[in-house]
C-alpha positions, 0 to 999 in steps of 0.5 A: 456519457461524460467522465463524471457519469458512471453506469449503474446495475439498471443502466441508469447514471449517477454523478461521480462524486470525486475524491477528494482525502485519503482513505487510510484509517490513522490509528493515532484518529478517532475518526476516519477521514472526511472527503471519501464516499460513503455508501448508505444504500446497498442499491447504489454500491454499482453506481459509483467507483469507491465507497468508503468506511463500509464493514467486512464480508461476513465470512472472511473469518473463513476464506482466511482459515481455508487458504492458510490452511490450503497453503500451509498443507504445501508449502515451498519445500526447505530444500528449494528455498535457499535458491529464491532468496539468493539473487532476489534482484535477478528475478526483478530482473527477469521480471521487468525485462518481460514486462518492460515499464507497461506493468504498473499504472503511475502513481497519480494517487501519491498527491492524495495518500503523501501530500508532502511531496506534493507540498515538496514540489511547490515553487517555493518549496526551496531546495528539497531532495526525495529519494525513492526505493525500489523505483521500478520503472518510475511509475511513482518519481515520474509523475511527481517530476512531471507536477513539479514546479520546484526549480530546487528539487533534486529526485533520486530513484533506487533499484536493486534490479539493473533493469528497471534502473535503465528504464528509468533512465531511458524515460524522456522525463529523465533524459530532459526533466522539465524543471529540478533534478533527477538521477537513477543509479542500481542500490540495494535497500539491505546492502553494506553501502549507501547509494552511489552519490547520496550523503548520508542525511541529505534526504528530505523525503524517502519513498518505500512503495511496495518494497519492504514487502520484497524483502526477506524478513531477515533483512528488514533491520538492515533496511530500516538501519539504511533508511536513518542513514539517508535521511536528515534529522527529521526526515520523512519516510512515506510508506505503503505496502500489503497488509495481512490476508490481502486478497492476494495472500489468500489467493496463493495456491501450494506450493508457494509458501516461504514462511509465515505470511511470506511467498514465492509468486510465479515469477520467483520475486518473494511478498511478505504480509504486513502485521500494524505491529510489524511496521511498527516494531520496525520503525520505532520498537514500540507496537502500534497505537490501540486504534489499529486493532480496533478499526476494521472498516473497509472502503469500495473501489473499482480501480485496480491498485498497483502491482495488483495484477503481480500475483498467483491469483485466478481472475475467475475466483469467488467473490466475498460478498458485501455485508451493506450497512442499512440506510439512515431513516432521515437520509434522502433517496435523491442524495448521492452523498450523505450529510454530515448527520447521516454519515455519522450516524451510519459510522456508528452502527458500522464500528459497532458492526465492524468490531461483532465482526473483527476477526479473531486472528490478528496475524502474529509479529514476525519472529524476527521482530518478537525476539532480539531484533536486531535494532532493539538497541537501537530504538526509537529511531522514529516516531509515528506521524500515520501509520493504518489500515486500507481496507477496500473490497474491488468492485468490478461491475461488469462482472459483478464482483467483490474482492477484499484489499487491505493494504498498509501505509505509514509516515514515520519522521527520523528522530 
C-alpha cells in the first residue's frame, strides 16, 4: 500500500487528500480556512487521517460539567500547593532527564500553522533572529535549522530547565549547523533579566510552543512584559497552547487540581487552560474579536499532537461521539473531496448546528487578568494579526475512537 493510501472501516482505500493550509479558525475571518479536508459522509470519517470544520459531539456540554465537577470535589490540598509552584524548572528537569529527547515528536507542522518562519529561512530572507521559549529538546528549532536555507539567520533557543537546554546543545545540528547560527542558553521567560547575550529589540520572531500553559497565572505579565523587550518594533510572536475543556483538562482525575483551569500532572510540571479572551487580554488588553465566541466547528485528525501523551489521561477511557453533518444532495459518492459549492453549503448547515450546540459555559478570564493586571497601564503593547480555536476530535481507527482536542493559537506584532 503506498503512503498516500490509507485503510478504511471495510478495508478498502481511499487516496490521502494531503494538507495543505492551516486549521485554525481566525476569529478576525469570516470563514475558515480553505486547503483542509472535509468530511461530507459519516461513512468516510475512518477513511482519511483529518477532516476539518465538522461539529461538536452532542453531549461535551456534559463530559464538561462531570469532570469539572470530579475535580473540584478533590482538589490539590492549599497546603501542598506552595511546593509544585516553587522550583517549576526542577520538575522539567526531572521531567527530560526520564524522557531524555524522545518525548516529543518535531514540529514539522510549524511551515503549515507560522509560514513566516518558513519565509524567515528563504535564501534571501537577510539577516533574521528567532528565538524560541521554552525550547525543550529542540523539537521546534531543529527542524527549522535543518529546512534553513538562510546563510543570515541566527536561532536562539531558551529553556528554564538545564536539562533540556543540554539536549539541545549536544544535538549534532546544533554542534555543526548546517547553514545560519544557533545557540542555546538556560533563561526563565518570568525572571528579572533578559537572556544571556540577547539585546533587547533584536528578535525578529519569537516562538512560545506550549509555554504559557506552564506558567503559574501570576507570572504571565512578567512574561508578556519580557517577550516586548526582546522583540523589535514589529516583531512577531507566534503562539499555540491548550485551549479550555481539552481532552486533557477533562481527564485529570482528584487530586490534581491548582486553581481554576490550572493543574498539577503526575510529574509535578503545572498546565493551565486557555480562555481566546485570556490570550487576548495578555497581549493587547482588549477581549478577543466577537467571531471567537461564535465559531465551534471542529476538525478530525488522527495523529497525535505534541506533548499529548504529557498527561494524567487513561488511554482506555470513553470516546465522545460524532455528530456528522449530512451529505450534500448534489455531492458525488465518488468524490473523495467536496467542490467548492458542497462545501459551502455543508459549512452553512454546520455553523448553524455549530451555535444549537455551542456550550453555555465559555470559561471565565483569570482573575488575574479580570482586575489590576498588572500591565493594564501598559496596554495595547500588541495588536492581533490571528488569534483561534483548533478544535479537532483524535481519530484512532484501529480502536475506533474519538477523542475531543482544542487547542489555541496567536500571532500577536509588537507596536
Amino acid at each position: 500500500m503506498s503512503s498516500d493510501e490509507q485503510p478504511n472501516a471495510e478495508g478498502s482505500t481511499k487516496p490521502r487528500i494531503p494538507k495543505t493550509a492551516s486549521s485554525v479558525h481566525d476569529v478576525t475571518a469570516e470563514k475558515p480556512p480553505f486547503g483542509s479536508r472535509f468530511l461530507t459522509d459519516e461513512a468516510d470519517v475512518w477513511s482519511q487521517n483529518a477532516w476539518d470544520h465538522v461539529p461538536p459531539p452532542t453531549d461535551q456540554d456534559e463530559v464538561i460539567s462531570a469532570a469539572l465537577n470530579r475535580q473540584k470535589s478533590a482538589p490539590v490540598p492549599e497546603e501542598e500547593k506552595q511546593k509544585y509552584n516553587e522550583k517549576p524548572a526542577k520538575h522539567w528537569d526531572n521531567f527530560y532527564k526520564a524522557n531524555a529527547s524522545n518525548f516529543f515528536r518535531n514540529r514539522k507542522w510549524l511551515h503549515l500553522e507560522f509560514p513566516e518562519l518558513k519565509a524567515a529561512a528563504e535564501p534571501d530572507a537577510g539577516p533574521m533572529v528567532i528565538a524560541e521559549i521554552g525550547c525543550g529538546a529542540g523539537n521546534a528549532v531543529f527542524p527549522l535549522l535543518q529546512a534553513n536555507q538562510n546563510p543570515h539567520l541566527s536561532l536562539k533557543a531558551y529553556d528554564y530547565s538545564s536539562h533540556a537546554v543540554k539536549l539541545v546543545q549536544n544535538n549534532p545540528l546544533y554542534l555543526s549547523p548546517p547553514l545560519g547560527t544557533i545557540e542555546a542558553a538556560v533563561w526563565d521567560l518570568t525572571s528579572s533579566e533578559l537572556p544571556p547575550g540577547l539585546e533587547p529589540g533584536s528578535v525578529d520572531i519569537l516562538t512560545l510552543v506550549f509555554v504559557m500553559s506552564a506558567l503559574h497565572p501570576r507570572e504571565w505579565a512578567n512574561a508578556v512584559s519580557n517577550i516586548h523587550k526582546l522583540l523589535k518594533p514589529g516583531g512577531l510572536v507566534l503562539m499555540r497552547d491548550y485551549g479550555r475543556y481539552d481532552l486533557t483538562q477533562l481527564r485529570f482525575k482528584g487530586g490534581r487540581l491548582l486553581d481554576d483551569n490550572f493543574y498539577i500532572r503526575g510529574d509535578k510540571t503545572r498546565v493551565y487552560f486557555f480562555e481566546l479572551d485570556e490570550l487576548a487580554l495578555l497581549f493587547t488588553g482588549s477581549p478577543a474579536p466577537a467571531g471567537s465566541k461564535a465559531n465551534n466547528t471542529v476538525r478530525v485528525v488522527e495523529e497525535a499532537d505534541d506533548h499529548e501523551q504529557h498527561s494524567d489521561s487513561d488511554p482506555s477511557a470513553r470516546s465522545t461521539p460524532l455528530t456528522p453533518p449530512k451529505s450534500s444532495e448534489n455531492s458525488s459518492p465518488g468524490h473523495a473531496t467536496p467542490t467548492l459549492a458542497e462545501v459551502q453549503q455543508s459549512l452553512s448547515s454546520l455553523s448553524m448546528d455549530a451555535s444549537s450546540q455551542a456550550s453555555h459555559k465559555t470559561g471565565a478570564v483569570h482573575p488575574i487578568l479580570a482586575g489590576d493586571n498588572p500591565l493594564k497601564d501598559r496596554h495595547p503593547l500588541f495588536s492581533i494579526e490571528q488569534l483561534g480555536v483548533d478544535r479537532r476530535l483524535i481519530v484512532n481507527r484501529k480502536r475506533q475512537l474519538k477523542m475531543y482536542r482544542v487547542w489555541m493559537q496567536g500571532k500577536f506584532r509588537k507596536l
